[in-house]
N, C-alpha and C positions, 0 to 999 in steps of 0.2 A: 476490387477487393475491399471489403471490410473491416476500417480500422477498430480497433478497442475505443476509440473514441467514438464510431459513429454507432456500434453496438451498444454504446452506455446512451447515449442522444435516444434509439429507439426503446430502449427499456424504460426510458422516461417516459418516453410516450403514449406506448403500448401495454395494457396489463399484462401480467403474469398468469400463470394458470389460475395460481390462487385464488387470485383477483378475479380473474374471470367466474371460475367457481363460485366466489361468495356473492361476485352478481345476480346469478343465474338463479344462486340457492335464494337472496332477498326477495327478486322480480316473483319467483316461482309461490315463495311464502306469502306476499301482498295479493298474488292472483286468486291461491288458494281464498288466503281471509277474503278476498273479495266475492266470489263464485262458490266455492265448497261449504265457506263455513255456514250462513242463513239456511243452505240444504240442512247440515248436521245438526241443525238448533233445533228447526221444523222436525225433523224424523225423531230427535231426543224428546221432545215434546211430546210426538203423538205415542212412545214408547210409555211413556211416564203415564199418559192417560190412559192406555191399554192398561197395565201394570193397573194402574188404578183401579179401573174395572173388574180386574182377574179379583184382586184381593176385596174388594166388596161383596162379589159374587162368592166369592168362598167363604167371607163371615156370614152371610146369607144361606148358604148351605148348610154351616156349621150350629146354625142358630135351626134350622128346621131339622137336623137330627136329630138334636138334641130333644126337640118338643117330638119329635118324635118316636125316640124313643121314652120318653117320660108318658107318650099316649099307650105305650106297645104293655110296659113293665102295668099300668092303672088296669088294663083291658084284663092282663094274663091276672092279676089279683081280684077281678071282680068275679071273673069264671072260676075261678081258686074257689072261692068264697061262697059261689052263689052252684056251686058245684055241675058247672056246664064246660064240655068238653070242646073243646076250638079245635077245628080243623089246621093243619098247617099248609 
């Protein structure tokens, strides 16, 4: 049997849940930064430069409707003017 002495000897020596827990929780965190996190850096990265590309492409766009509509409004006043009827 089990004194109160030899159950305080094994508490000394063995963690507690807790203890166990906050091991498992550091080991798992170090593993993670070790393995996961260069993945998450790499995929942010190539996110950023998609993202990049979208919003280029759209001032890109934004910039051709623009002259294009400034060719649409020149054309409909030249036909105005020169009194020639345009198809739609």
């Amino acid at each position: 049997m089990l004194t109160d002495k030899d159950i305080d000897k094994l508490t000394e020596i063995f963690p507690t849940r807790p203890e166990v827990k906050m091991i498992v929780e550091k080991v798992f965190e170090e593993k993670f930064e070790e393995k996961i996190a260069p993945f998450q850096r790499e995929a942010l990265s190539a996110l950023d430069k998609l993202a990049t590309a979208v919003e280029k492409q759209n001032f890109g766009n934004a910039v051709r409707d623009t002259q294009f509509s400034r060719h649409d409004s020149w054309i409909h006043t030249i036909a105005k003017k020169t009194k020639v009827a345009l198809k739609d």
